[in-house]
C-alpha positions in Angstrom: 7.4 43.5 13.9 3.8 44.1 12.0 5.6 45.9 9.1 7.8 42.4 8.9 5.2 40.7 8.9 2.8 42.7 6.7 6.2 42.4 4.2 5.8 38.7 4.6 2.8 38.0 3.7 2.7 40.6 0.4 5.6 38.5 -0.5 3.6 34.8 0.3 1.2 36.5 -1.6 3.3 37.3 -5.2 4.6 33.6 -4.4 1.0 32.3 -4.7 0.1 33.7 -7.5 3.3 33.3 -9.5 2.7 29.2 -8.8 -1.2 29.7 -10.7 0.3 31.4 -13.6 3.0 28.8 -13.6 0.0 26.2 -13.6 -2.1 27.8 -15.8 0.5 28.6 -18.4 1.3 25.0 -18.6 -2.4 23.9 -18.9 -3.0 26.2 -21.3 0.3 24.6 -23.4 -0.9 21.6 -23.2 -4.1 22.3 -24.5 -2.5 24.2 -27.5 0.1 21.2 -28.0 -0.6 18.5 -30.9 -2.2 15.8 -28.9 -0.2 12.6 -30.8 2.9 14.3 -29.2 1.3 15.0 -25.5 0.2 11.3 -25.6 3.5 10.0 -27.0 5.2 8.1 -24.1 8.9 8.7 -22.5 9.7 4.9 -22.5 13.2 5.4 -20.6 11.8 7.9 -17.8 12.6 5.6 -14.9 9.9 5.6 -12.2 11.7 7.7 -9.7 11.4 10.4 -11.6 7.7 10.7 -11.3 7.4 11.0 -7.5 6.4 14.3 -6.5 3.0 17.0 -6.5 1.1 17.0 -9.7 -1.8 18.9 -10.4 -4.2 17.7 -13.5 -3.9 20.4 -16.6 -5.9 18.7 -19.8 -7.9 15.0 -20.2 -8.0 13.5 -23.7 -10.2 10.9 -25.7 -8.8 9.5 -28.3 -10.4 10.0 -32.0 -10.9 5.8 -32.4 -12.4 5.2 -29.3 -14.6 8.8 -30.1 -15.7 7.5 -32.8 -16.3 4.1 -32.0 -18.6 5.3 -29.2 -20.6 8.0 -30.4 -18.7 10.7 -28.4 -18.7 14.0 -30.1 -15.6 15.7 -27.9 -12.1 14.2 -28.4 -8.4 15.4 -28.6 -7.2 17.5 -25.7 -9.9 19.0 -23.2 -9.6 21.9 -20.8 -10.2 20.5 -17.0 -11.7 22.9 -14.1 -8.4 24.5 -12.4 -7.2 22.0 -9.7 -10.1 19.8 -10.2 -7.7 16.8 -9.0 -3.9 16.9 -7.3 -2.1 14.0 -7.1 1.2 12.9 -4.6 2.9 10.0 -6.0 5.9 8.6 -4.4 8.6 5.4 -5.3 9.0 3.1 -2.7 12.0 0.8 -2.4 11.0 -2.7 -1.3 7.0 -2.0 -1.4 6.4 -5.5 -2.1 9.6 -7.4 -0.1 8.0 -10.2 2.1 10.7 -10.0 4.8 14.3 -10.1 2.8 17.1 -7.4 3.1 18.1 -8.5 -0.2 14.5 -7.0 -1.4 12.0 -8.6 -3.6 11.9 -11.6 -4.6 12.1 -11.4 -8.8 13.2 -14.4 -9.8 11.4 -17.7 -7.8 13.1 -20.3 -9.6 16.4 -18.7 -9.2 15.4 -17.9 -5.7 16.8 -13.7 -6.4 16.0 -10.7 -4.8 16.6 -7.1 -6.1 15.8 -3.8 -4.4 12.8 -2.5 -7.0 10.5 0.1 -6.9 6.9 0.4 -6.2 4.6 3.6 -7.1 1.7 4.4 -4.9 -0.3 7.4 -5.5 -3.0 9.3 -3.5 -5.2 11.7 -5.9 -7.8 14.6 -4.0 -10.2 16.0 -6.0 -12.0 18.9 -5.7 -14.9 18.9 -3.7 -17.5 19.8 -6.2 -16.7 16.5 -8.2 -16.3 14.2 -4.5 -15.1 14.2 -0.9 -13.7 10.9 -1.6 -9.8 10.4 -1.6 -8.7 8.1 -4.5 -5.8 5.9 -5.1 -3.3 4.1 -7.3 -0.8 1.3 -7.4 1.7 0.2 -9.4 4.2 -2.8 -8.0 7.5 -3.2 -9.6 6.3 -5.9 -12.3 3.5 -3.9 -13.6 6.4 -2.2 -16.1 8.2 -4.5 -18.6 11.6 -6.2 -17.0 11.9 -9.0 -20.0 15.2 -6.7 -20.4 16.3 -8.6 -17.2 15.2 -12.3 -17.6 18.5 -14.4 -16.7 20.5 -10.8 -15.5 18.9 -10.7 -12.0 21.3 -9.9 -9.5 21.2 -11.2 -5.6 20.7 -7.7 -3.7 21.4 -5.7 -6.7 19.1 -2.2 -7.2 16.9 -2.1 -10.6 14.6 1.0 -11.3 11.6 -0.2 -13.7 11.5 2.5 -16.4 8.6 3.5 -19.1 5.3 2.7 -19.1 3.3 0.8 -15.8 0.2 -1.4 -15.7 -1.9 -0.7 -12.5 -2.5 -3.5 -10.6 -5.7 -1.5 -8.2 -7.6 1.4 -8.6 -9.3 2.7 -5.0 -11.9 4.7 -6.2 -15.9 4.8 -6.4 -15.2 5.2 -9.9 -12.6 3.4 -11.2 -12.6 5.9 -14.4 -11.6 8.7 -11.8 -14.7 11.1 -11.9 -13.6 11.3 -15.5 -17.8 12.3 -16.6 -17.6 14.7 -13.1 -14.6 16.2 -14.3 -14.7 16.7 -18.1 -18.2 16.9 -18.6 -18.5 14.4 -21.3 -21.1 11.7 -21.0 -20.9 8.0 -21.9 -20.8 4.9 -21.3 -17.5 3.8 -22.9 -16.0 5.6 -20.6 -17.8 4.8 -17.1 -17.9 1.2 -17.7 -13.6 1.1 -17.7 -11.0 1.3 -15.2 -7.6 3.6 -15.6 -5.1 1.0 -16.6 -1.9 2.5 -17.5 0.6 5.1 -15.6 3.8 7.4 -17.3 5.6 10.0 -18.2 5.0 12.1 -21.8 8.3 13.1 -23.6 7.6 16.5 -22.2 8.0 15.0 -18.6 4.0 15.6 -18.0 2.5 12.3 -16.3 -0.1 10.3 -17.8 -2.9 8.3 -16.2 -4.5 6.2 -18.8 -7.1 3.5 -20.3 -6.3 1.7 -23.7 -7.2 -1.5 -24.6 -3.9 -2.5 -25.7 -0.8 -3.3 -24.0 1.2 -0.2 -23.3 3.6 -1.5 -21.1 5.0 -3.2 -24.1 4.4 -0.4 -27.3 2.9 2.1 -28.2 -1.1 2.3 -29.2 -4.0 3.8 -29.3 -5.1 5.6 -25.8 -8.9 5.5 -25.0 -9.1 8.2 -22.3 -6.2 10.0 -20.1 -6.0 12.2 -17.4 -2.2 14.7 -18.5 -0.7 15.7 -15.3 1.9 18.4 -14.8 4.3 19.3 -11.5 2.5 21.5 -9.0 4.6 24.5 -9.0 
């Protein structure tokens, strides 16, 4: 029995450290990568496919708003190892008031559709705070002009590319982004994270920018790249 379980835990062990050289393989790929492609968005990633663990590998600041505000660090920068995890999960009928049909997305028409909500709860290491943080995203925070006059009574539609957070629960609404990079500004601290997606290399992006992601592309301000905790 103690040799089983000594066997056990050597193995637990070997497990364990193959996830951080998973984690800091990809962290380090990141930070090696050409930033214009780590910050270039998967606009048909639907938003199931980000639910899951994600551990923060790399932050960014964008050249513009570097230079713009004085702030000599920008690009890709390295982040303490699991300085923040994040657990985001897609939940069906977040926002239904009541209906089995599900939301209601079309008032005048008087339709509901089963649609997808994103709610994510991000811990940070303790070093940076003991506060929990957290993240919302209903189902008309992502671009659904696609489906003006095509709602369907109790039909299923899963929002897909780029988010707009509608709240950010957090002491700082910049999440710890000074605490956690090191860089020092005030640019930065006087902003909220605004946007939430998925890279084309299926990493997930917390973002603020002042213009309108959800619809294009532009320039990102600051980011926090995540990658799947292994």
């Amino acid at each position: 029995m103690e040799r089983n379980v000594s066997i056990m835990k050597k193995f637990l062990s070997v497990l364990l450290c193959a996830a951080l050289l998973i984690s800091c393989a990809c962290a380090e790929g990141i930070l090696d990568a050409d930033p214009e492609q780590v910050m270039a968005f998967n606009r048909e990633a639907l938003v199931t496919e980000w639910e899951g663990e994600w551990v923060l590998a790399a932050a960014y600041i964008g050249e513009d708003f570097a230079d713009e505000n004085d702030i000599e660090v920008k690009g890709l920068i390295a982040v303490p190892e699991n300085a923040v995890t994040m657990s985001v999960k897609a939940l069906l009928d977040a926002s239904a008031t009541g209906s089995d049909a599900g939301v209601m997305v079309d008032q005048a028409a008087y339709i509901h559709t089963h649609v997808y909500d994103i709610e994510a709860a991000l811990t940070f290491d303790a070093a940076i705070t003991e506060e929990p943080a957290s993240l919302k995203l209903p189902w008309d925070g992502w671009d659904v002009s696609e489906m003006t006059g095509k709602w369907s009574e109790g039909s299923t539609y899963v929002c897909k590319g780029v988010g707009k957070l509608s709240k950010v629960s957090a002491e700082e609404k910049n999440l710890f982004f000074e605490a956690v990079t090191g860089v020092k500004n005030e640019a930065i601290a006087d902003e909220n994270m605004k946007y939430m997606g998925l890279n084309e290399a299926g990493q997930l992006i917390v973002c603020y920018s002042d213009d309108n992601m959800v619809k294009k592309d532009g320039d990102v301000a600051f980011a926090y790249i995540f990658v799947r905790a292994e």
